[in-house]
N, C-alpha and C positions, 0 to 999 in steps of 0.2 A: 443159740447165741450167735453164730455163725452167721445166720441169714438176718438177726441185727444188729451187727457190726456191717455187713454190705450194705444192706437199706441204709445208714448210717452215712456210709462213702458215699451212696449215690446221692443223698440229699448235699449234702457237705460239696460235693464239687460239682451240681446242679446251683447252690449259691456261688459257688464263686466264677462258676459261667455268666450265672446273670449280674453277679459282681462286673464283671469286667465289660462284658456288654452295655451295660449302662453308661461306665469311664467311656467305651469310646465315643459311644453317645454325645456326650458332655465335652470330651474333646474337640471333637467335629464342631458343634455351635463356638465354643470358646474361640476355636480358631478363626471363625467366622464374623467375630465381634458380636457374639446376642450375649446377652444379661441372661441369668437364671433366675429365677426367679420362684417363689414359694405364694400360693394363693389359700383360701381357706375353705379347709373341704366341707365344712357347714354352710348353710347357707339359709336365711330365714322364710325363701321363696322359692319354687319348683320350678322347673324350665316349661318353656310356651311350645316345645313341641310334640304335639298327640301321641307320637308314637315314640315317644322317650319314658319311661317309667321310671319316678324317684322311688328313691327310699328314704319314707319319711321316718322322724323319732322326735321322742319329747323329750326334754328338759324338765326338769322336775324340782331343781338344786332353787329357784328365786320364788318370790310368796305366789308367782303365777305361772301356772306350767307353761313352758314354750313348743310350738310345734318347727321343729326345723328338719332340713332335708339335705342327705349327704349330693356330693355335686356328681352331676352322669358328664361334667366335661369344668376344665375351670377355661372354658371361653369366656362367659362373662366379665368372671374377675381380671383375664388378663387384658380384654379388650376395653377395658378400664384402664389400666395400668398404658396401654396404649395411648389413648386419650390423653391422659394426664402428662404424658411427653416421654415414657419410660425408652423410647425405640427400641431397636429390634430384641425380641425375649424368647426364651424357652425355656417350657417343662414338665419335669416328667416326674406326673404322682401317682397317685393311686385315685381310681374314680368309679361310681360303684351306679350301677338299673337295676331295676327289680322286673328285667326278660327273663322268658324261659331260658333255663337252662342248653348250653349246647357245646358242643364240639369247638364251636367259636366264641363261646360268652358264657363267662362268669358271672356272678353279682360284682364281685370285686373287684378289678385289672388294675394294670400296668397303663399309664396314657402319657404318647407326648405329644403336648402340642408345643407349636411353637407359629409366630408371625417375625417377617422382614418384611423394613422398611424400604419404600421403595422397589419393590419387586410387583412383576406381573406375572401371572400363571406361567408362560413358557420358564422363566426362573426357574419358579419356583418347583416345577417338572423337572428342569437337569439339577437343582438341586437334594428333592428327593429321590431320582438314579444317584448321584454319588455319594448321599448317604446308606443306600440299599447296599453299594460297590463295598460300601467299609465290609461287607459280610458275606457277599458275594461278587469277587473279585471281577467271574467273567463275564459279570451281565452286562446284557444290552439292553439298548435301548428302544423301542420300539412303542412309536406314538401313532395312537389314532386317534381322531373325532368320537365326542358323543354319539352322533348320529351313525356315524361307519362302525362303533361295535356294534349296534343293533341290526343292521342290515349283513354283518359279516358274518353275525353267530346265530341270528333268527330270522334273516329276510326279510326285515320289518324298513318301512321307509317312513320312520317317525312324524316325519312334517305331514303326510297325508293321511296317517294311521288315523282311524277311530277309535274311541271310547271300547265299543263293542267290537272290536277288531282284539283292542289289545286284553281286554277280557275273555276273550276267546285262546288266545294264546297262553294266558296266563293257565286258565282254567286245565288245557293240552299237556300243558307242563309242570305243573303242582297243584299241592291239594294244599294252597294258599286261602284261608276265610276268612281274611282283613277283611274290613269294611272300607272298599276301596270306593271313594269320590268324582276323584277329577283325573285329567288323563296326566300330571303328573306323578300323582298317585300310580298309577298303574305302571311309567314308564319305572319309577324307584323301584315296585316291585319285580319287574321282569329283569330287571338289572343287576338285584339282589341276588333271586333264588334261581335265573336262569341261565345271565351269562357271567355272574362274575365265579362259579364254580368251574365255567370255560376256561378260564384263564389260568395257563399254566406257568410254572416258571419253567423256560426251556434256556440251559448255558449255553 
């Protein structure tokens, strides 16, 4: 009984950690003038990209069964909402792939997205360091180029790399059996599974 009444405690104030985490979340953008916004996580078409996997289900409830599919991100929806003049939005649902299982990935998660108007990438970089800051108070900030992690963490100089170059390197350092294409294929992979576990957070 003892060990669940603890189990108990630890789930209990593991919600109310991700309670509050959320609020600041949602404070941060409020303060920032974005909209919140709620999109719908069915959706009657799968996404256009290969290595995204829905999770499809049927409908069953009208005289003709429906095939529809939970959403692996609500970009669509909100880039819609976009469109339509809603300006700057965020939010944060629940979004579900049907990937292996891992360390990193669920079927189910936690997702935020969010768009601002009028922003270009350097923004939108100091604005995700000061949203990181809400949690980790000491961090810095430390920007590099596309190109400079690849040559910092594998000595690769991507504009002159080959195909069989970066297959070569991939192969050295995982046991990777995608059915890899084109050379940006290869460079998402090496990116993935070889430098982005480089990257550490140091205070």
């Amino acid at each position: 009984m003892e060990n669940v009444l603890k189990t108990l405690h630890t789930n209990v104030e593991q919600l109310r950690q991700q309670a509050e985490f959320i609020a600041r979340i949602r404070t941060f953008f409020q303060d920032r003038s974005g909209t919140e916004v709620t999109t719908p996580l069915l959706a009657n078409t799968t996404v256009t990209d290969p290595y995204i996997s829905s999770i499809a289900c049927k409908l069953t409830a009208s005289s003709s069964d429906m095939q529809a599919y939970l959403q692996t991100s609500p970009e669509f929806a909100m880039k819609r909402l976009l469109a339509a003049g809603s300006g700057s939005i965020y939010q944060i649902c629940q979004a579900f792939r049907d990937d292996e299982p891992s360390p990193l990935h669920k079927a189910e998660f936690t997702m935020l997205e969010w768009y601002q108007l009028d922003y270009d990438y350097q923004d939108l970089m100091q604005e995700l360091h000061d949203l990181l800051k809400l949690f980790w108070p000491d961090l810095k900030l430390s920007k590099l180029t596309y190109s400079e992690l690849f040559y910092n963490y594998i000595g690769l100089d991507i504009k002159s790399a080959t195909i069989t170059e970066l297959d070569s390197i991939l192969r050295k350092n995982t046991k990777s059996e995608l059915d890899l294409r084109s050379k940006n294929d290869y460079l998402d992979e090496l990116m993935t599974l070889v430098i982005q576990p480089q990257l550490k957070y140091v205070p």
